[in-house]
VEXVEX-521562 format. One line per 4 residues: their letters; for each residue x, y, z of N, C-alpha, C. Coordinates in steps of 0.02 Angstrom, whole numbers. Last residue first. Layout:
BEGIN
a	X:Y:Z:X:Y:Z:X:Y:Z  ...
//
This chain:
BEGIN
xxxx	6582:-1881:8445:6617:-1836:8457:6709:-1863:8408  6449:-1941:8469:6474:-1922:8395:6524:-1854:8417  6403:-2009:8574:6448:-2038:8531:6468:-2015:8464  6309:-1898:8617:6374:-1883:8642:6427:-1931:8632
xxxx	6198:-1932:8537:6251:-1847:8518:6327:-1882:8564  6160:-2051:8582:6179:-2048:8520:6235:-2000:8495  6139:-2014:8708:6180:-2071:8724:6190:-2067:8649  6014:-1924:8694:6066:-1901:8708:6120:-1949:8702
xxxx	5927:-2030:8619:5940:-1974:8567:6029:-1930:8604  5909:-2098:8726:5926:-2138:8663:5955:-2074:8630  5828:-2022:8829:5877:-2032:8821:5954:-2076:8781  5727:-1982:8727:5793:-1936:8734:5846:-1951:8780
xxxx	5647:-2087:8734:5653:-2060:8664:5726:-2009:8682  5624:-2122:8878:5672:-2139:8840:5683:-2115:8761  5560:-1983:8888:5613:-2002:8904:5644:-2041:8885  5425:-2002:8833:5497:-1956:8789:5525:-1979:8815
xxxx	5352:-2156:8784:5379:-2117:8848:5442:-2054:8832  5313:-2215:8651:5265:-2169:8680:5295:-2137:8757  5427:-2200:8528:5426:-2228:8604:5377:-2172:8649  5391:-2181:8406:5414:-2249:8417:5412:-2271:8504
xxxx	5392:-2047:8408:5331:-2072:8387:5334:-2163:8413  5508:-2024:8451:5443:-1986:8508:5409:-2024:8474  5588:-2047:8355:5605:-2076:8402:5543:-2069:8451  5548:-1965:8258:5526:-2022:8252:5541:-2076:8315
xxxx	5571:-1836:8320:5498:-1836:8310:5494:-1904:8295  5729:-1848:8309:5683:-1849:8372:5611:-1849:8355  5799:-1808:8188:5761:-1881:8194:5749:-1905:8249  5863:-1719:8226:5811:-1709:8148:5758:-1784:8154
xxxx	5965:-1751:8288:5920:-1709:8331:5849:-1688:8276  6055:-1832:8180:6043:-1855:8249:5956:-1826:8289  6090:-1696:8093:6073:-1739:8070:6016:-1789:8124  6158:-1624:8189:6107:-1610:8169:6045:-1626:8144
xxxx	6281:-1725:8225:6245:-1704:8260:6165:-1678:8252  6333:-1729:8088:6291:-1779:8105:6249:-1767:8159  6393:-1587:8103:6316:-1599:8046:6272:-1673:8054  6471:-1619:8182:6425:-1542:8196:6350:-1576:8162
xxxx	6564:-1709:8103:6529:-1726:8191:6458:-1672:8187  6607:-1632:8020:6564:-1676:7987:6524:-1703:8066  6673:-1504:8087:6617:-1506:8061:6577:-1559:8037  6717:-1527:8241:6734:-1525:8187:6665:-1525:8137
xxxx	6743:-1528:8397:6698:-1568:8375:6697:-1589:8297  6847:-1427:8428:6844:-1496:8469:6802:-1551:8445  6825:-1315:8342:6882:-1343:8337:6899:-1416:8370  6701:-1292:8372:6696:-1310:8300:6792:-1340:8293
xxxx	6711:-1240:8496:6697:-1332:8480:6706:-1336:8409  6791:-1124:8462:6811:-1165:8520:6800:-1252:8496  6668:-1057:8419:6722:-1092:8353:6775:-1123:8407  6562:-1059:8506:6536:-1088:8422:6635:-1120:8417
xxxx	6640:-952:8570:6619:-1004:8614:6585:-1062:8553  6640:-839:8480:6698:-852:8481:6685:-928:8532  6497:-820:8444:6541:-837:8400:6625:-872:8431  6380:-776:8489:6430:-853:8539:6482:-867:8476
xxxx	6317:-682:8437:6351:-654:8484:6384:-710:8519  6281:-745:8301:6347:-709:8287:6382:-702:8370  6210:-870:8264:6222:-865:8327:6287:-821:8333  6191:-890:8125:6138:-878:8172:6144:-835:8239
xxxx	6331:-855:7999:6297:-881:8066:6245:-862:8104  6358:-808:7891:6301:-875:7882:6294:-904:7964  6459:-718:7909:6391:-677:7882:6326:-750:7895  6599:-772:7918:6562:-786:7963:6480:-758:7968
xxxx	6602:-903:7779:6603:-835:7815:6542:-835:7857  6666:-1081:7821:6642:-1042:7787:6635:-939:7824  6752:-1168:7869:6796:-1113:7879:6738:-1052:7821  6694:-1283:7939:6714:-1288:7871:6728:-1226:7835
xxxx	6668:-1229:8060:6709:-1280:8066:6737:-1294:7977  6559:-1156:8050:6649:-1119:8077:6680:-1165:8058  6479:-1234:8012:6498:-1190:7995:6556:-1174:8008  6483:-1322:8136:6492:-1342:8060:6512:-1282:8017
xxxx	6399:-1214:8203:6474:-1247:8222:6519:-1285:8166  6279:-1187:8165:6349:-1158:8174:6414:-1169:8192  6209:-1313:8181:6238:-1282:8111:6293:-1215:8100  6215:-1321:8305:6260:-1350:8287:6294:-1342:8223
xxxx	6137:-1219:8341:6196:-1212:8373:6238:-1274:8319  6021:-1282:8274:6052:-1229:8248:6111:-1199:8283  6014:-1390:8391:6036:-1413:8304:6040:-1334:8283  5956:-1310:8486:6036:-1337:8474:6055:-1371:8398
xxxx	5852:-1289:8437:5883:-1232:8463:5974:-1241:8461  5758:-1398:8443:5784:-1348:8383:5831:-1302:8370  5781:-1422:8579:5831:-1454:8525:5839:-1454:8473  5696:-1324:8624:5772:-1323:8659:5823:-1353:8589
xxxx	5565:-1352:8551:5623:-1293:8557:5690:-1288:8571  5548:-1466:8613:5551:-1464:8541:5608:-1389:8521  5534:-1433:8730:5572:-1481:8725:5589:-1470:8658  5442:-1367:8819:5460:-1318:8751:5523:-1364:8742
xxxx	5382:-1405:8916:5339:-1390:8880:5379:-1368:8824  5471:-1541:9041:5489:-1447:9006:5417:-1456:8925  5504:-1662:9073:5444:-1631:9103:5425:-1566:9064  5606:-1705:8972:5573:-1723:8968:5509:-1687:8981
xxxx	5712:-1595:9031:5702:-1598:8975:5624:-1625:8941  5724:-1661:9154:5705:-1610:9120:5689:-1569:9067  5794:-1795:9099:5752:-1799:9151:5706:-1732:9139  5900:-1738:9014:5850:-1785:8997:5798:-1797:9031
xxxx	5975:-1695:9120:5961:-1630:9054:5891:-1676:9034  6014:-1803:9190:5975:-1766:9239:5961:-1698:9193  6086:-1887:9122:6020:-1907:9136:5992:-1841:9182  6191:-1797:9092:6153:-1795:9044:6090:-1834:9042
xxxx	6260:-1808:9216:6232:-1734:9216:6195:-1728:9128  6304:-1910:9205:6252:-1910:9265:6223:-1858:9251  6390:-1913:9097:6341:-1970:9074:6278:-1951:9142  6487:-1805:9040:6467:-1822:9096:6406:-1830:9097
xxxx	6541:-1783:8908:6515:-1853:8932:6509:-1859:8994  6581:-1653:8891:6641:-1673:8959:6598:-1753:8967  6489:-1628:8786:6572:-1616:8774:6602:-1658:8845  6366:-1642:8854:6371:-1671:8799:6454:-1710:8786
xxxx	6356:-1517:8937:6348:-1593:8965:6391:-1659:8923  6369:-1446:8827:6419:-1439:8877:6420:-1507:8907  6242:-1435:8759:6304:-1449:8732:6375:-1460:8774  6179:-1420:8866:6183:-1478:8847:6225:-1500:8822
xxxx	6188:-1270:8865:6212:-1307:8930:6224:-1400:8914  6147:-1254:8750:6217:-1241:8766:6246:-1261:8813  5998:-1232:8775:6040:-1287:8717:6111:-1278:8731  6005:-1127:8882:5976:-1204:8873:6009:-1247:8846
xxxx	6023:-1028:8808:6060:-1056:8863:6052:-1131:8899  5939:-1037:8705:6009:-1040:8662:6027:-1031:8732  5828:-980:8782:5831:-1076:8740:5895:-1086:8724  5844:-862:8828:5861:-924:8880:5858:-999:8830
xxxx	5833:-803:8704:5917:-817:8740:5903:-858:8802  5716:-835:8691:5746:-858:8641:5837:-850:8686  5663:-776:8775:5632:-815:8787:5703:-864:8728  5645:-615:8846:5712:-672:8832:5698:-727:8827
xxxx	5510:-577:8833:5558:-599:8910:5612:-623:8890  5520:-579:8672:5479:-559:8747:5497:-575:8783  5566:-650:8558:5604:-592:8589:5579:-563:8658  5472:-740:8539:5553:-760:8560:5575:-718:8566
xxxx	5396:-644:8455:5372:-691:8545:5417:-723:8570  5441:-592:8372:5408:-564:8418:5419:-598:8484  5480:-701:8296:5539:-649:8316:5505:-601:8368  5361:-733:8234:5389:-797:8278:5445:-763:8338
xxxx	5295:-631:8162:5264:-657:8238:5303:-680:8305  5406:-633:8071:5411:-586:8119:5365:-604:8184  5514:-777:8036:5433:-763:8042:5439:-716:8085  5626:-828:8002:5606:-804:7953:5537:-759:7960
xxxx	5661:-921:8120:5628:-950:8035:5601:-906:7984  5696:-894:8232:5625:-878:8202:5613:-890:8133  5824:-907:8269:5768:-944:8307:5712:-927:8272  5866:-784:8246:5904:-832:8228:5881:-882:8240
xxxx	5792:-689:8332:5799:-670:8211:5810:-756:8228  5815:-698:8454:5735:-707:8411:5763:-722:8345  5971:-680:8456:5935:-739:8475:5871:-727:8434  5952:-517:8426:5979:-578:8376:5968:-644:8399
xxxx	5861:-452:8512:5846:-468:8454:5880:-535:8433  5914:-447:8639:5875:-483:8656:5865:-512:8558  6008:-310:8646:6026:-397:8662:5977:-441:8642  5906:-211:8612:5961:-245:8570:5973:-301:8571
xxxx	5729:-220:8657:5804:-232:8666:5855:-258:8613  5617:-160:8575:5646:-252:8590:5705:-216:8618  5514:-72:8490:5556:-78:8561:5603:-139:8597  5468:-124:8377:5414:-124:8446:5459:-123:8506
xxxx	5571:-72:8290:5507:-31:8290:5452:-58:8361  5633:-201:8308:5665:-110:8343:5614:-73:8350  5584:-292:8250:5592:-291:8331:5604:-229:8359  5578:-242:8128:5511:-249:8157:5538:-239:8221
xxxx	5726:-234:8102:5702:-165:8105:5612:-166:8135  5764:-371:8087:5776:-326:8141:5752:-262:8135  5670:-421:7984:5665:-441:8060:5682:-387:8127  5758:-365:7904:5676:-352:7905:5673:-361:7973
xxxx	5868:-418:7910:5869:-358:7931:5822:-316:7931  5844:-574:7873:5859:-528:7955:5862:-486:7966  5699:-574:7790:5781:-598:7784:5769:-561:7855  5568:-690:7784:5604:-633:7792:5678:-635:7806
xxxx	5520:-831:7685:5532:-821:7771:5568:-729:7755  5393:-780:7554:5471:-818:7591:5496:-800:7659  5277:-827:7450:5296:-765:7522:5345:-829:7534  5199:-839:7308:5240:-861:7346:5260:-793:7392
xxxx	5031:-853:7236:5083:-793:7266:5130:-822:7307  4921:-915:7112:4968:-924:7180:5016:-875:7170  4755:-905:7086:4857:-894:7045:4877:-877:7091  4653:-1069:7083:4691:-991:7096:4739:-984:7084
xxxx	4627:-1153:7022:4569:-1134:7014:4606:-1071:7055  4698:-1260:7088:4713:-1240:7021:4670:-1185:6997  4669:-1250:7226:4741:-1230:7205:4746:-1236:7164  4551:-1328:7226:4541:-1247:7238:4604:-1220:7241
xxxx	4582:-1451:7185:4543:-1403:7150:4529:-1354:7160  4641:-1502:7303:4708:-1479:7239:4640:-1436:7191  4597:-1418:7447:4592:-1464:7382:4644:-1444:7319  4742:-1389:7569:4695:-1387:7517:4668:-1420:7461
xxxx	4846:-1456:7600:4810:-1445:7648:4731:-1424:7620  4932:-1364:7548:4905:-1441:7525:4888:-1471:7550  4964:-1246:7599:4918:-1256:7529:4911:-1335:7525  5010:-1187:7745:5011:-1253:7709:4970:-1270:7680
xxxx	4962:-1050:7751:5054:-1083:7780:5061:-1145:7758  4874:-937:7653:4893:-1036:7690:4962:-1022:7708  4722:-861:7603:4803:-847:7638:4818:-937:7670  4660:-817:7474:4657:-862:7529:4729:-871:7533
xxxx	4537:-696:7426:4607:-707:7430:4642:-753:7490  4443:-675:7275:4449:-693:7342:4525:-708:7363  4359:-536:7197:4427:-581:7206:4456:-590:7272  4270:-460:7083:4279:-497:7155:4337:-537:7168
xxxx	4246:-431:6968:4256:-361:7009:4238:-379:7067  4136:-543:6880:4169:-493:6882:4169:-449:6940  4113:-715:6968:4101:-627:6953:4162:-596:6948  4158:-862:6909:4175:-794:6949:4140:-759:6905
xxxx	4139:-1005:6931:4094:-970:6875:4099:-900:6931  4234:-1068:6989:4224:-1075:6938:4174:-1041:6891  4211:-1011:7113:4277:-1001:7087:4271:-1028:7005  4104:-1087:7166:4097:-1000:7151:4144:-968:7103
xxxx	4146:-1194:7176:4075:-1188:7120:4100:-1132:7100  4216:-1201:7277:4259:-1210:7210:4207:-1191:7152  4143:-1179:7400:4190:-1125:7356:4198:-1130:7300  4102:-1311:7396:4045:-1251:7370:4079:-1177:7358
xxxx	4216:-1368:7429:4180:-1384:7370:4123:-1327:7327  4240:-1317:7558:4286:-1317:7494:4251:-1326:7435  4131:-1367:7641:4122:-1298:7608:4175:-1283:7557  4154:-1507:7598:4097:-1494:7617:4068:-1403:7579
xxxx	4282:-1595:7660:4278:-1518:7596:4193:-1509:7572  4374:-1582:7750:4313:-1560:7776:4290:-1538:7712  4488:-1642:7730:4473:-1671:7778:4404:-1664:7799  4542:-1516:7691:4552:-1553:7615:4484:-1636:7650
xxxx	4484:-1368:7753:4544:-1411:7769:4526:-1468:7707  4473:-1209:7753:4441:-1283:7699:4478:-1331:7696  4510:-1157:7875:4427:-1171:7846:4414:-1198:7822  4643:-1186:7863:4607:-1215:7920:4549:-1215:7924
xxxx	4690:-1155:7745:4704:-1207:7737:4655:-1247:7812  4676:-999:7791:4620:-1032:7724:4631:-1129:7742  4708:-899:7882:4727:-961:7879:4676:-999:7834  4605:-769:7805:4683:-808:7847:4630:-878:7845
xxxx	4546:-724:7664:4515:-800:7694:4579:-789:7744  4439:-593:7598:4507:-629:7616:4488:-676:7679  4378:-533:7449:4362:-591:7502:4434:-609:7541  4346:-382:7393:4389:-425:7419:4365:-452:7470
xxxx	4292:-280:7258:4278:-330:7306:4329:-374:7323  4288:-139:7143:4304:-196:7159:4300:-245:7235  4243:-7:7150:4236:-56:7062:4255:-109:7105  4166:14:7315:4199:22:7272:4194:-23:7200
xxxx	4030:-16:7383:4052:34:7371:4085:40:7317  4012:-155:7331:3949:-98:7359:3948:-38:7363  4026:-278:7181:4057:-243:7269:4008:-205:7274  3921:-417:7267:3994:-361:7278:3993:-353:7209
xxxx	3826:-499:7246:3832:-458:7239:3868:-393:7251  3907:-639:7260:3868:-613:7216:3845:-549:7222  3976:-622:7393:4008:-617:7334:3974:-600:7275  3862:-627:7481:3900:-538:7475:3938:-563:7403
xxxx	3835:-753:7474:3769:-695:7441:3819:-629:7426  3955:-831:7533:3920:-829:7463:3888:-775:7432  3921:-800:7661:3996:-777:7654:3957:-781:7555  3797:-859:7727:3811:-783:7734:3889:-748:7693
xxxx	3752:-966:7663:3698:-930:7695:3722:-865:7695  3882:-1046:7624:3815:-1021:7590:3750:-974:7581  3956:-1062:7753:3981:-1009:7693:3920:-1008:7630  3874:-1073:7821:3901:-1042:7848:3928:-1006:7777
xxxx	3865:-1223:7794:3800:-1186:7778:3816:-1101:7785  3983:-1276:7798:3973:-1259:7730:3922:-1225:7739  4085:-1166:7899:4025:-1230:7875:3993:-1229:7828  4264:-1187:7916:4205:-1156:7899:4150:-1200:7881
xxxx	4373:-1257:8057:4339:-1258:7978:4256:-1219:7964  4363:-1286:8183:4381:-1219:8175:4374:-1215:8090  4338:-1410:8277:4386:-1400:8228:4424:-1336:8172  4266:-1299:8387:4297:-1362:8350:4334:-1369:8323
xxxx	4284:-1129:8367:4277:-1177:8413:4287:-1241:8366  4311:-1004:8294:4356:-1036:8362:4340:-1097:8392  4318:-1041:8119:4287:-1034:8199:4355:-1036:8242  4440:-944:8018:4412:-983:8046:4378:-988:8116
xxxx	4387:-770:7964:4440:-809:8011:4406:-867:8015  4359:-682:7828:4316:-722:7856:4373:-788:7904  4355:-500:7792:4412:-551:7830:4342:-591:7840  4330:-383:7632:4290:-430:7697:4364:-496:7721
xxxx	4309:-267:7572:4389:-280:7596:4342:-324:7661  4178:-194:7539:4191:-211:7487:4291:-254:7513  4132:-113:7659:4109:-178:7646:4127:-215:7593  4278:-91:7764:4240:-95:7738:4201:-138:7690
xxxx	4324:-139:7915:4248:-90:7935:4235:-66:7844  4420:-157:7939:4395:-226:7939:4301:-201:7939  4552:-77:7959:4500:-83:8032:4458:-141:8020  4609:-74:7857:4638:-104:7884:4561:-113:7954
xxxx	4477:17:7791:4500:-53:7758:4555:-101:7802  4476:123:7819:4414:73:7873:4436:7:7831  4601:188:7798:4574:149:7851:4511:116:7862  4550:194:7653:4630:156:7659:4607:124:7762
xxxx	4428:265:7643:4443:226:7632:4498:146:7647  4495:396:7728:4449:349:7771:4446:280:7743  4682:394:7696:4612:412:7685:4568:363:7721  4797:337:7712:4788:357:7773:4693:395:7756
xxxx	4846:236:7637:4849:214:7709:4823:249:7749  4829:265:7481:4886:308:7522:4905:264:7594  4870:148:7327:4847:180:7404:4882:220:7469  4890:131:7187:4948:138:7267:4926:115:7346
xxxx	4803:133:7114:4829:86:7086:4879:84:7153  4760:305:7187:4748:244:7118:4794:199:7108  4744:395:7300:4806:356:7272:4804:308:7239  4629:403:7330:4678:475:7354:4733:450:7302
xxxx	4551:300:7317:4538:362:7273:4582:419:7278  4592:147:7342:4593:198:7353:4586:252:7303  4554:-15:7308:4501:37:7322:4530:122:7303  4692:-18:7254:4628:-49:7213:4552:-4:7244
xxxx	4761:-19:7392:4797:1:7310:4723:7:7267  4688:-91:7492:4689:-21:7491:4693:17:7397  4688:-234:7441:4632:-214:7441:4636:-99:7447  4849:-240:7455:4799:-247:7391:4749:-227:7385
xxxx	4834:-232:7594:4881:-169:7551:4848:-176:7467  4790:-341:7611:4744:-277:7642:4773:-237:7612  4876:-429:7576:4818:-419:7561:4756:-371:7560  4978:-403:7653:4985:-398:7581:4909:-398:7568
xxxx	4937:-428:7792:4953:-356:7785:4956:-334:7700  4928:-579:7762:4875:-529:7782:4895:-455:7751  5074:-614:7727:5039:-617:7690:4969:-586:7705  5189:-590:7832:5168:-512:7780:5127:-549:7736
xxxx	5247:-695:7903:5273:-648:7841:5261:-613:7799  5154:-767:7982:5218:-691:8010:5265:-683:7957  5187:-937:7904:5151:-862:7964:5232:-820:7973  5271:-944:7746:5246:-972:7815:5196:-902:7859
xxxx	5144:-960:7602:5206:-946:7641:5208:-976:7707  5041:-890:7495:5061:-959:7523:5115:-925:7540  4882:-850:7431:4951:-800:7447:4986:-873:7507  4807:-860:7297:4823:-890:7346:4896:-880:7372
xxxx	4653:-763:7227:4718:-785:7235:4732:-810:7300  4532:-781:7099:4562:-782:7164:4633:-800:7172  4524:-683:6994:4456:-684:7031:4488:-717:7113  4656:-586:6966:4615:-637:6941:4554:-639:6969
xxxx	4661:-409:6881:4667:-435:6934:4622:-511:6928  4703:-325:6780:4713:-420:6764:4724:-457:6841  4752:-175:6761:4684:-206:6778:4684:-290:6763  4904:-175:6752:4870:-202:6701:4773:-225:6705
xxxx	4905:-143:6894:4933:-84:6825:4896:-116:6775  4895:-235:6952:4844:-198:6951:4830:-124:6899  4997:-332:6908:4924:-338:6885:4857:-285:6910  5075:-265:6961:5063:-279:6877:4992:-297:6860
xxxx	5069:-270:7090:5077:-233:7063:5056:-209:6991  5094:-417:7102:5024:-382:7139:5021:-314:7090  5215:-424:7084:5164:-481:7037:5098:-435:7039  5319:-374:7136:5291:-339:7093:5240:-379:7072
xxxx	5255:-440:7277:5219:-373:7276:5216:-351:7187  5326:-546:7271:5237:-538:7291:5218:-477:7266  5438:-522:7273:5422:-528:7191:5358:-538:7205  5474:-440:7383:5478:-410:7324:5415:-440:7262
xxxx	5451:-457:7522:5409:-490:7479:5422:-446:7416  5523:-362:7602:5541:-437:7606:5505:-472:7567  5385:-268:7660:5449:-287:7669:5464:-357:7648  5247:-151:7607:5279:-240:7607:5334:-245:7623
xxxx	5266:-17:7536:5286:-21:7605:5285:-79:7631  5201:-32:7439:5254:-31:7423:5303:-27:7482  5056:-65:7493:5094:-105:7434:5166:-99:7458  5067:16:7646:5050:19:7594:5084:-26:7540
x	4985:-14:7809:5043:-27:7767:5022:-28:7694
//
């Protein structure tokens, strides 16, 4: 993927852009966002633009250059992933012994050198700053015609001295029609997309893997069945959602799942357009309750299901954490 081929990251890219027009590339940057929004792929598109000789300041994608740069095969476009094992933070001897020396003397091939860090916030966690620290040396007395590039879903998580010591790149969840053209391009089923988009926060990974078996239209059948339990207060058939609920591995899901059922319902309910709904294909089953429940109910509801992580923290048994939480929704009718 080339620079200009980024989706959904306009003002990442023109930033990236300018500064390569303006040779004012810094020494490091910190590309922040959530996962699965094109901050790797931005980076490697940076490293192509800057190496490539077919396509100066662009890159084509398809010269040997442009590929052995996505392949991870050249020596001047280096990935350093956190371990897999322990805690998965880099060691400081680890980054002294072997990640350090290439910076000093990059680059090898090309005028310029790239360090790229994923998940950066999990190598130099703020908890371990051991090798954070011996980064920050490097970062402070940079070589010319190196520039490291540390990717985070959560920068503060980082030393605040290795977040002033780089020029930060904001990445934003993707809009939906990014989303929908990734899912199309890997074959997804129609049906299956708009549940993932509407469930995924924005994150193509996230729209991936909620789109695989229907994983995302069985949660939005899930959450709907509750909502049902919910509406007729049939108090037997909401200890027995709670009961399962409880044993179920993707609990968090289900009732993420319904608080965005509910923000649709609020929605309809405060007669906004219908372009702001998640859940376009339950539209007409959405505005049914948005007429039985109403919107300020919808949003307390939401409100209600926002403050399950403190209820789980307060009562080391979920069950009762939900069943406090259900006996709450179904007095807000």
């Amino acid at each position: 993927m080339r620079l200009s081929e980024v989706r959904g990251q306009n003002t990442a890219v023109r930033t990236l852009e300018r500064a390569l027009s303006k040779d004012l590339l810094p020494n490091a940057y910190l590309f922040e966002g959530p996962s699965g929004v094109g901050k790797r792929a931005t980076a490697l598109a940076l490293a192509q633009a800057k190496l490539c000789q077919t396509a100066k300041l662009k890159g084509c994608g398809t010269c040997a250059i442009c590929t052995r740069i996505v392949q991870g095969n050249h020596p001047d476009a280096r990935q350093f992933k956190p371990r897999d094992e322990g805690k998965r933070n880099i060691q400081v001897d680890t980054l002294r012994n072997e990640i350090l020396p290439l910076a000093q003397y990059a680059p090898f091939e090309g005028e310029h050198a790239f360090l790229i860090f994923p998940d950066a916030d999990i190598s130099f966690p703020e908890q371990h700053p051991e090798a954070a620290n011996a980064l920050l040396k490097t970062l402070e007395e940079p070589r010319r015609g190196v520039t490291f590039v540390l990717l985070s879903e959560r920068p503060r998580q980082l030393l605040s001295t290795i977040r002033s010591r780089c020029q930060r790149v904001r990445f934003g969840a993707l809009p939906p029609l990014v989303l929908e053209h990734v899912l199309e391009e890997q074959n997804i089923q129609p049906a299956l997309r708009a549940p993932a988009i509407a469930l995924s926060e924005g994150s193509a990974d996230r729209a991936l893997a909620l789109a695989q078996g229907g994983a995302a239209t069985e949660l939005l059948a899930r959450a709907l069945r509750v909502d049902r339990a919910l509406a007729l207060r049939d108090q037997g058939r909401l200890i027995e959602l709670s009961e399962e609920l409880a044993k179920s591995d993707d609990l968090q899901a289900v009732l993420t799942t319904l608080a965005a059922v509910y923000r649709d319902v609020a929605v309809l309910g405060l007669g906004l357009a219908h372009d702001k709904l998640r859940f376009q294909q339950e539209r007409e089953q959405l505005a049914e309750r948005a007429k039985e429940l109403g919107p300020r109910q919808a949003a307390a509801r939401v409100g209600a299901l926002a403050e399950l992580p403190e209820l789980l923290a307060k009562n080391a048994n979920p069950q009762i954490a939900l069943d406090t939480l259900l006996v709450q929704l179904s007095r807000l009718a």
